[in-house]
N, CA, C and O of each residue as an XYZ file, in Angstrom:
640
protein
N     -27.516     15.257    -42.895
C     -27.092     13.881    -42.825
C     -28.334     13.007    -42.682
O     -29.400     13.250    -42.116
N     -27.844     11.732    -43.458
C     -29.447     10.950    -43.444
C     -29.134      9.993    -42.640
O     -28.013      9.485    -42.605
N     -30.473      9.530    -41.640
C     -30.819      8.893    -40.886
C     -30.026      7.659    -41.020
O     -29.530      7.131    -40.024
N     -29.851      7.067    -42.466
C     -29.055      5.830    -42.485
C     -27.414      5.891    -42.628
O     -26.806      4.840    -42.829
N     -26.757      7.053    -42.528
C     -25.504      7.611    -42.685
C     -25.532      7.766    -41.077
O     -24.698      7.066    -40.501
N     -26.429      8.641    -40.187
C     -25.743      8.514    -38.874
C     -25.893      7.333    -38.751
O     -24.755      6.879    -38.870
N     -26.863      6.172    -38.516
C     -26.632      4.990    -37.797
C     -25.556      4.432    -38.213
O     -24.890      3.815    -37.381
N     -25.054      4.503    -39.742
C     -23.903      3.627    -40.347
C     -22.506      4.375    -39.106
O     -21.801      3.814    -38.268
N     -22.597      5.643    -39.485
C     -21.659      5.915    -38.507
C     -21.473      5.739    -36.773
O     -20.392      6.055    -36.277
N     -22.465      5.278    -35.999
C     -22.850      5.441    -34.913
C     -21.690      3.104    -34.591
O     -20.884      2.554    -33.840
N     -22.361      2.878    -35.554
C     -21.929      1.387    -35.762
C     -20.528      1.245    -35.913
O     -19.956      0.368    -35.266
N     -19.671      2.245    -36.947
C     -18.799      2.143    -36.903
C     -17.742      2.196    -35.831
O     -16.780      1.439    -35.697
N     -18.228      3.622    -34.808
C     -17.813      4.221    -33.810
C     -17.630      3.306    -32.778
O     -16.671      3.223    -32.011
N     -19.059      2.341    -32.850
C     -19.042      0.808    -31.823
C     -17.612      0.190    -31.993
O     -16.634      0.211    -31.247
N     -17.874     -0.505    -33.533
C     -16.716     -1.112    -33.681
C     -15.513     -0.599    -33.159
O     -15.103     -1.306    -32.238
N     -14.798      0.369    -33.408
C     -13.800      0.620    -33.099
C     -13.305      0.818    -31.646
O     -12.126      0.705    -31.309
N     -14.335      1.126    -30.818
C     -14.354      1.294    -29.426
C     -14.129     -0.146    -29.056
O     -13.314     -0.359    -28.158
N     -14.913     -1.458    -29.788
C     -14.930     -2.785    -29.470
C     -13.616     -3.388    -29.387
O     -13.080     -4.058    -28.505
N     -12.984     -2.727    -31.247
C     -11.567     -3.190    -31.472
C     -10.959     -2.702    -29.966
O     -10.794     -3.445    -28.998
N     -10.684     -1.316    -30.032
C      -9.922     -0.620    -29.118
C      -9.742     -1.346    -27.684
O      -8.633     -1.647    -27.242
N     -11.062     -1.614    -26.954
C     -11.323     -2.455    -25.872
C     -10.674     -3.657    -26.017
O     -10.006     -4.053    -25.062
N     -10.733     -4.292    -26.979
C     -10.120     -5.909    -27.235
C      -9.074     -5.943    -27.186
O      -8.622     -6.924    -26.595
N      -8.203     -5.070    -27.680
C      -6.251     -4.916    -28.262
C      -6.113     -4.308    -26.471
O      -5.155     -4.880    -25.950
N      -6.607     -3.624    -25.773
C      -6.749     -2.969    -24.267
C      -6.426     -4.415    -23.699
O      -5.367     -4.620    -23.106
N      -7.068     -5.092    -23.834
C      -7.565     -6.327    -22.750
C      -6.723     -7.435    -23.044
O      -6.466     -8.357    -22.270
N      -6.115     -7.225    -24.745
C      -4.806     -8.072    -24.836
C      -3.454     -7.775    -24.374
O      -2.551     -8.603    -24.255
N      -3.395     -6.660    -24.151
C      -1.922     -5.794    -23.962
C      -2.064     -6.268    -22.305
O      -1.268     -6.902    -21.612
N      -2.979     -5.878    -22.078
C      -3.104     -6.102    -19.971
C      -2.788     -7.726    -19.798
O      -1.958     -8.120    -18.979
N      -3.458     -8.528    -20.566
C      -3.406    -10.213    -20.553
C      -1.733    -10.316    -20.732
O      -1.059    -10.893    -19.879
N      -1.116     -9.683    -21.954
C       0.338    -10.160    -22.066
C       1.168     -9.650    -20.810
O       2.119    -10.370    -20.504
N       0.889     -8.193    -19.816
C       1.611     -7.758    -19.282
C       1.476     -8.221    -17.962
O       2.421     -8.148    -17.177
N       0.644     -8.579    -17.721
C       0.041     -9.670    -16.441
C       0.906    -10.914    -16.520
O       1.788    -10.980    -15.663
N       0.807    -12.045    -17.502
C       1.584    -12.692    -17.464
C       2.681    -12.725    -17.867
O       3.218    -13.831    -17.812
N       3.369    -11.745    -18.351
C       4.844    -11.939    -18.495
C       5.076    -10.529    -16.965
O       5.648     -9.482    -17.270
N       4.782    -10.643    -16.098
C       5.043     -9.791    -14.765
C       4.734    -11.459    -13.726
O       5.687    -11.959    -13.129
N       3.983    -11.808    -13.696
C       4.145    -13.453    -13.074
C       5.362    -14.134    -13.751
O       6.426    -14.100    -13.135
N       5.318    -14.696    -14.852
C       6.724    -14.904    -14.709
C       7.944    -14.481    -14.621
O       8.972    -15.144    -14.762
N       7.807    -13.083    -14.326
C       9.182    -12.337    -13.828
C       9.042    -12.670    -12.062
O      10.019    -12.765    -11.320
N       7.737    -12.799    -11.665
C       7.542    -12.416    -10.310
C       8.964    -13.358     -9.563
O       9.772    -12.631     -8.985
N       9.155    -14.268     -9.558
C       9.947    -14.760     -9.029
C      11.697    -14.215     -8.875
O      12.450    -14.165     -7.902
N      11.887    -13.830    -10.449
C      13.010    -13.090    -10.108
C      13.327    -11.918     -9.583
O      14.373    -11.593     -9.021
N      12.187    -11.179     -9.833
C      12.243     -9.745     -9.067
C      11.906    -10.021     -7.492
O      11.497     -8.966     -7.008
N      11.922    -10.613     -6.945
C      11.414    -10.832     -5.401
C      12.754    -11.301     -5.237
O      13.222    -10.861     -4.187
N      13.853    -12.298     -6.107
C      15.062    -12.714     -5.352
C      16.146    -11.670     -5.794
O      17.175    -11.612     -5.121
N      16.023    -11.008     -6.658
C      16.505    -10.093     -6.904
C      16.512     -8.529     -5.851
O      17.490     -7.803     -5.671
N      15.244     -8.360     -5.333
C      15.178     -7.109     -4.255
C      15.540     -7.892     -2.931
O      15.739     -7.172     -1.953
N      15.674     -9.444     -2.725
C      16.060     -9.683     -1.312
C      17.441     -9.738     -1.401
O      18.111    -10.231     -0.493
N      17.936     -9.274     -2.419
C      19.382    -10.003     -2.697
C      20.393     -8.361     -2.333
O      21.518     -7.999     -1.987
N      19.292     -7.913     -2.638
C      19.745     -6.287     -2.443
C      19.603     -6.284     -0.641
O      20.503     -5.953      0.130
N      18.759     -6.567     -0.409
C      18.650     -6.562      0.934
C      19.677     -7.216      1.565
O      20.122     -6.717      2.598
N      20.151     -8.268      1.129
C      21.344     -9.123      1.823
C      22.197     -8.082      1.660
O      22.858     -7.668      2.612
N      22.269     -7.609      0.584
C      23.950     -6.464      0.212
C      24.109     -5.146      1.501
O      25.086     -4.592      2.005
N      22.641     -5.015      1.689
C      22.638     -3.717      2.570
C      22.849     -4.210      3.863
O      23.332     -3.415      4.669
N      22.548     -5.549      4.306
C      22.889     -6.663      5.594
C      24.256     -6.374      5.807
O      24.514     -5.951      6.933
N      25.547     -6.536      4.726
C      26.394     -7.051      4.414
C      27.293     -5.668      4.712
O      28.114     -5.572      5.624
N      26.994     -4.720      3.840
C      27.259     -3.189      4.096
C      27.511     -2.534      6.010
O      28.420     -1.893      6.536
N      26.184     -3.117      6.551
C      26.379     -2.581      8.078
C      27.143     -3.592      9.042
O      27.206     -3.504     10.269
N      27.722     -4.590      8.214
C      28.143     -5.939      9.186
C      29.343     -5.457      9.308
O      29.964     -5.335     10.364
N      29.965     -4.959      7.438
C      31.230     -4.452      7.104
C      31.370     -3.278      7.953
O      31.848     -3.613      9.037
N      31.156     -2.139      7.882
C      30.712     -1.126      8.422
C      31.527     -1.208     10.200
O      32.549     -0.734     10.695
N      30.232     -2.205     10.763
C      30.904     -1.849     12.301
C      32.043     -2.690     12.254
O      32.934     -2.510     13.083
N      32.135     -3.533     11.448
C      33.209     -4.467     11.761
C      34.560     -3.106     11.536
O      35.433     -2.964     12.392
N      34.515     -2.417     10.543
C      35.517     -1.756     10.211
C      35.775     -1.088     11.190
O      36.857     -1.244     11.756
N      34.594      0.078     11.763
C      34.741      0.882     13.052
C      35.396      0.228     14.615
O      36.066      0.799     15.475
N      34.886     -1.187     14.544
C      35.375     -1.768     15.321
C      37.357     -1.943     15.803
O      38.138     -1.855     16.750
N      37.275     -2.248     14.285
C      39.181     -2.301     14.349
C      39.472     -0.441     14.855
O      40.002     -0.263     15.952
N      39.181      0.522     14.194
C      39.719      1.763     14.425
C      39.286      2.045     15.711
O      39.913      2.994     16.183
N      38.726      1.734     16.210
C      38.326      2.019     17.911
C      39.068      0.953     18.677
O      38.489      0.477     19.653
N      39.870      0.661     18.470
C      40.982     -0.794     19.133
C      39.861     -1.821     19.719
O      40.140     -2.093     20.886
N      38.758     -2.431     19.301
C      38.392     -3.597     19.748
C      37.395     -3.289     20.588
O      37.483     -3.959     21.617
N      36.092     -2.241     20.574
C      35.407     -2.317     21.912
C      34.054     -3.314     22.174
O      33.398     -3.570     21.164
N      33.682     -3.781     23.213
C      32.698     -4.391     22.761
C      31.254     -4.111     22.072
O      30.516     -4.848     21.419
N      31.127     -2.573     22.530
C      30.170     -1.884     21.493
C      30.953     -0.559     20.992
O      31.750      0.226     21.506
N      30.046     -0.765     19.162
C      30.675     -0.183     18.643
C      29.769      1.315     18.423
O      28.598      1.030     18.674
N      29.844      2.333     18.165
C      29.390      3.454     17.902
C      29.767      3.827     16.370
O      30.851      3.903     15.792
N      28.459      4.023     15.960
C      28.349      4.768     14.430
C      28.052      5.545     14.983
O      27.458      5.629     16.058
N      28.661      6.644     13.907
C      27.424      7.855     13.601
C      26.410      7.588     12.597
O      26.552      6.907     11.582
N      24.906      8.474     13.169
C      24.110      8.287     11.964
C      24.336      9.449     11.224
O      24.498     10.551     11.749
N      24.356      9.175      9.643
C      24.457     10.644      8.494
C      23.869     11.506      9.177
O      23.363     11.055     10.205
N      23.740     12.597      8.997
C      22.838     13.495      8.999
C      22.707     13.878      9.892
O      22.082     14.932      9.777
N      23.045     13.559     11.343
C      22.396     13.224     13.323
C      23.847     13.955     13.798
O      24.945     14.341     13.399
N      23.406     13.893     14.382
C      24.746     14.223     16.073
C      24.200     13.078     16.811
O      24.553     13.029     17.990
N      23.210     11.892     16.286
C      23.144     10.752     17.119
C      24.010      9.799     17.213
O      24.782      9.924     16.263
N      24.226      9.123     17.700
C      25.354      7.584     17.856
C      24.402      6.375     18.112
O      23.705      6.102     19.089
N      24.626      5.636     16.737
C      23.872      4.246     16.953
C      25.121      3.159     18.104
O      26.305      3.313     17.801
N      24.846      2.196     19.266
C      25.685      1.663     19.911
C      25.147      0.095     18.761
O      24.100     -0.158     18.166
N      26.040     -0.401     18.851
C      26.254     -2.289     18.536
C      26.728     -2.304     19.217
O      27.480     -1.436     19.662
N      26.298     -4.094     19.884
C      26.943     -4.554     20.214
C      27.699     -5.577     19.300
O      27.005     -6.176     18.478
N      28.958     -5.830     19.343
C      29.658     -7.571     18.647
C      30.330     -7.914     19.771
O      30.469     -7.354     20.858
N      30.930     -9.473     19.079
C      31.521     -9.852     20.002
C      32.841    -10.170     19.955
O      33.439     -9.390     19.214
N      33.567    -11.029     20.460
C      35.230    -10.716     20.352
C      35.568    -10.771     19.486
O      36.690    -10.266     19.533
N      35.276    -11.215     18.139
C      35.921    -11.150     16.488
C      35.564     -9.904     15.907
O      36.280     -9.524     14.980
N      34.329     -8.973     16.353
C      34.377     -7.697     16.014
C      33.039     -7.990     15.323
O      32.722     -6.869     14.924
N      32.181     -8.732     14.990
C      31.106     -9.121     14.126
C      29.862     -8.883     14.865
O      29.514     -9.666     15.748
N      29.334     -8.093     14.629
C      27.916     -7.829     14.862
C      27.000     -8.782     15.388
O      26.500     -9.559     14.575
N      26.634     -8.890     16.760
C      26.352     -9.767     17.729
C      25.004     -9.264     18.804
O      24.408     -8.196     18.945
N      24.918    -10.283     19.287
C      24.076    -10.005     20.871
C      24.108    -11.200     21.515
O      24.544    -12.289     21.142
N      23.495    -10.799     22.719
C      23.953    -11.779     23.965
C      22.740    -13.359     23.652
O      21.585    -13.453     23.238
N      23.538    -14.126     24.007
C      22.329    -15.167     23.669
C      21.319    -14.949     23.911
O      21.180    -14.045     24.734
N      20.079    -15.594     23.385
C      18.913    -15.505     23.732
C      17.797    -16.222     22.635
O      18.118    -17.008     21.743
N      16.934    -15.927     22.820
C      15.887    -16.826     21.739
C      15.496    -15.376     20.785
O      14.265    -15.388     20.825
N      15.655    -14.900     20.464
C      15.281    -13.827     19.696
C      16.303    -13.064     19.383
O      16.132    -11.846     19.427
N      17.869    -13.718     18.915
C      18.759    -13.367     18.705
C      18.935    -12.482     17.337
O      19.326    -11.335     17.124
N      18.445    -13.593     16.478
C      18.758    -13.218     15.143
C      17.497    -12.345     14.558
O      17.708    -11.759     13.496
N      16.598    -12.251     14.978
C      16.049    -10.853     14.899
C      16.401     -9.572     15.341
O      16.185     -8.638     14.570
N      16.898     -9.352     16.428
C      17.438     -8.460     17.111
C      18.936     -7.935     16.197
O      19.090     -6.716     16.114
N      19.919     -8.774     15.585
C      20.509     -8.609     14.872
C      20.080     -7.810     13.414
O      20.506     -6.735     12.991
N      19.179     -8.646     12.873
C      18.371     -8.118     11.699
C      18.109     -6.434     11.672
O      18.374     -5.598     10.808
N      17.395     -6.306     13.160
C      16.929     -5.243     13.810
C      18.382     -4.226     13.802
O      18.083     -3.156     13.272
N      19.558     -4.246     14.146
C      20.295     -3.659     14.248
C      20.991     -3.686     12.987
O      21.626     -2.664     12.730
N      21.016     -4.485     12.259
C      21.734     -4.334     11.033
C      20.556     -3.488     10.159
O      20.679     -2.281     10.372
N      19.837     -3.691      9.560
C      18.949     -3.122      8.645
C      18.079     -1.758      9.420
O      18.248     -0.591      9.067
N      17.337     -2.097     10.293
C      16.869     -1.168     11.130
C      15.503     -1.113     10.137
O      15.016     -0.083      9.670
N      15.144     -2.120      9.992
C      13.462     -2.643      9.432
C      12.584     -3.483      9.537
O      13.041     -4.595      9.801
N      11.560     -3.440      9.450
C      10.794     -4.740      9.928
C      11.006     -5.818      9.342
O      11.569     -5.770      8.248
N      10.660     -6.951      9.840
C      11.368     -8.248      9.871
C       9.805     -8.449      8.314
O       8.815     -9.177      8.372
N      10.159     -7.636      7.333
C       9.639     -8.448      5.968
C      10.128     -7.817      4.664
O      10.813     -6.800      4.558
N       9.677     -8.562      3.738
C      10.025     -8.271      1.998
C       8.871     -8.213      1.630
O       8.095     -9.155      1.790
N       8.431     -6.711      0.875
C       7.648     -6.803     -0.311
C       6.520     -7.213      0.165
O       5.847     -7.853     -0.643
N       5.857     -6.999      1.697
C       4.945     -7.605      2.497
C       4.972     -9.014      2.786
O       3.978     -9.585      3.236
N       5.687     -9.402      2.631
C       5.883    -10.956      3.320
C       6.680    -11.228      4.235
O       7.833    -10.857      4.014
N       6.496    -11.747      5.202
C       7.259    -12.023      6.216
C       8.807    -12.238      6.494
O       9.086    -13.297      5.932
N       9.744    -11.812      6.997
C      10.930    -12.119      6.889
C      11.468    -13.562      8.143
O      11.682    -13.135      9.278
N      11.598    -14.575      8.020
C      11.699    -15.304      9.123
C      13.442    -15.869      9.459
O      14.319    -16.365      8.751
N      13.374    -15.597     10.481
C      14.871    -15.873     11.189
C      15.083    -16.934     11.926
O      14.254    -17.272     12.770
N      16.098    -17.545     11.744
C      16.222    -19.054     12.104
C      17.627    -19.048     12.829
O      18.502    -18.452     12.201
N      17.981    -19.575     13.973
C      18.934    -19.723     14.213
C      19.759    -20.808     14.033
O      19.800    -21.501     15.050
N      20.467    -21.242     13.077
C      21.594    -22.438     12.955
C      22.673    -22.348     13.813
O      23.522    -21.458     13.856
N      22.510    -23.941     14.903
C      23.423    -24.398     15.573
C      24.230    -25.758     14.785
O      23.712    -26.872     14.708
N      25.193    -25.511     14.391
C      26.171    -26.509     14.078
C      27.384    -27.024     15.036
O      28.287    -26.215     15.250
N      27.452    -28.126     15.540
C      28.303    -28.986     16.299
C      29.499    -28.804     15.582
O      29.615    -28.548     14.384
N      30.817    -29.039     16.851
C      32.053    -29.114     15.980
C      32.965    -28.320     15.454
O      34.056    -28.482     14.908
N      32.013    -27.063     15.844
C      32.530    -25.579     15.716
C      32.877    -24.581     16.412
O      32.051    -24.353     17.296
N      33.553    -24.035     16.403
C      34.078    -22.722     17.407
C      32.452    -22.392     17.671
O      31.499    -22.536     16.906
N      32.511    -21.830     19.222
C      31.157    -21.526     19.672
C      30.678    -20.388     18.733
O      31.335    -19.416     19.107
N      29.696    -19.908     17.477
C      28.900    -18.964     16.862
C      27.122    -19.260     16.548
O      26.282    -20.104     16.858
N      27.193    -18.047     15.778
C      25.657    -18.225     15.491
C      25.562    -18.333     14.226
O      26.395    -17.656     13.622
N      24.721    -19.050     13.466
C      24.202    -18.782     12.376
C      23.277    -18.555     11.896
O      22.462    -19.476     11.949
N      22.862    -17.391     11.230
C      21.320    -16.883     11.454
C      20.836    -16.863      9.346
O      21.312    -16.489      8.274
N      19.637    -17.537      9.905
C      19.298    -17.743      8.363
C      18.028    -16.578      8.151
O      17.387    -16.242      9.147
N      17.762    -16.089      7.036
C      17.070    -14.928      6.954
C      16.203    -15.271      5.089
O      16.720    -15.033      3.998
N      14.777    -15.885      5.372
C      14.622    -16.200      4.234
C      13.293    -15.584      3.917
O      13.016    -14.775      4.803
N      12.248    -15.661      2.882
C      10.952    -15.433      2.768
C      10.755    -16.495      2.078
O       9.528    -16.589      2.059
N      11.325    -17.647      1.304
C      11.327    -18.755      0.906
C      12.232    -19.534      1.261
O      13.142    -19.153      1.997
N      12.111    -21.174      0.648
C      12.467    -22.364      0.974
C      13.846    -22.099      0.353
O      14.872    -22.622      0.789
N      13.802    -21.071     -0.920
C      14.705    -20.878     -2.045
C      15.268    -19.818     -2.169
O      16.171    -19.504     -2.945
N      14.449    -18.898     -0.963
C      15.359    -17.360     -1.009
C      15.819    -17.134      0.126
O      14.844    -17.375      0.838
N      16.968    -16.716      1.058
C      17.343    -16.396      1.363
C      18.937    -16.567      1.457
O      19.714    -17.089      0.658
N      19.203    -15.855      2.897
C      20.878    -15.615      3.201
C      21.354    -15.533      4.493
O      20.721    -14.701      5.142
N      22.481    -16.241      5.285
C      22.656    -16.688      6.154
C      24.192    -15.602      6.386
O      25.125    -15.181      5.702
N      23.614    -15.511      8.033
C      25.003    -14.488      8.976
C      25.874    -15.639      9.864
O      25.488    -16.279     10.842
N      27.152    -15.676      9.196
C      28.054    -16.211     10.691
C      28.352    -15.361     11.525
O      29.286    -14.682     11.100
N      27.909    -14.954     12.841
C      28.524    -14.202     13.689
C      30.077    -14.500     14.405
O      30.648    -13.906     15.319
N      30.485    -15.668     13.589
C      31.883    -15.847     14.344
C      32.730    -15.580     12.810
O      33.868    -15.256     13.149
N      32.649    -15.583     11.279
C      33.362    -14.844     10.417
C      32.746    -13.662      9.775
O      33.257    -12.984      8.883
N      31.605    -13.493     10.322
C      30.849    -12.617      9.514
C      30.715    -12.383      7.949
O      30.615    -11.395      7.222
N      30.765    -13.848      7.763
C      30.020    -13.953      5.785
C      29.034    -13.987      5.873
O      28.355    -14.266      6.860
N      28.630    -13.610      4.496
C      27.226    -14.006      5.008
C      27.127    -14.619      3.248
O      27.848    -14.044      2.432
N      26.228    -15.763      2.767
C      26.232    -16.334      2.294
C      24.480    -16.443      1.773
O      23.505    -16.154      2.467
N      24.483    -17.008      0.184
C      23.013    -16.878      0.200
C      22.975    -18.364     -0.684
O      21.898    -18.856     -1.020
């Protein structure tokens, strides 16, 4: 092979590594930004799941609650355990605790049984007092202005 046949080939080999690199660096550019503009729905979409699994353990003791005639704490079993998780609710059967300033975390805490975040972001709990109403709680559970979902402890909806 002659000297000017390898370099021709050595050039070519560039090129194509160049192409290759370039179409690389476009595919990553398109998948980057079309993953930002999903970002928003997939974050309200996995908290939304999270509300469902909220919603699941509210149902849950509330149900155990009626078949145990009304106690003020309720006993699950956990799958798998010979353990007994206790709740407490309160006289409507809804998943509760005793007043306090750290209510609706403590709830969170007993319903989910996870740390108070999404997807590494903070989960923040708010307690809504509304006038005018049978004495309850309303606990708001958001990671945005625009995402979250709220517990009545006196009907136990929960609403997003």
């Amino acid at each position: 092979m002659s000297v000017k046949a390898s370099i021709e080939k050595r050039e070519k080999s560039l090129a194509e590594l160049v192409v290759v690199i370039v179409l690389f660096a476009l595919l990553m550019a398109i998948f980057i930004s079309y993953f930002m503009k999903q970002k928003d729905q997939i974050t309200y979409t996995g908290f939304n799941r999270l509300a469902n699994n909220f919603v699941s353990k509210v149902n849950a003791v509330h149900g155990q609650w009626y078949m145990d005639n009304k106690p003020s704490i309720v006993k699950l079993s956990l799958i798998g355990s010979l353990d007994k998780e206790f709740i407490p609710v309160n006289k409507k059967g809804w998943l509760d605790v005793k007043d306090d300033q750290l209510a609706c975390q403590k709830i969170w805490q007993l319903a989910l049984d996870t740390p108070m975040e999404f997807l590494k972001s903070p989960v923040s709990a708010v307690e809504i007092k509304k006038t005018r109403q049978k004495v309850s709680r309303i606990c708001r559970y958001s990671i945005s202005s625009t995402t979250y979902f709220e517990y009545n402890t006196l009907t136990g909806q929960i609403t997003n």
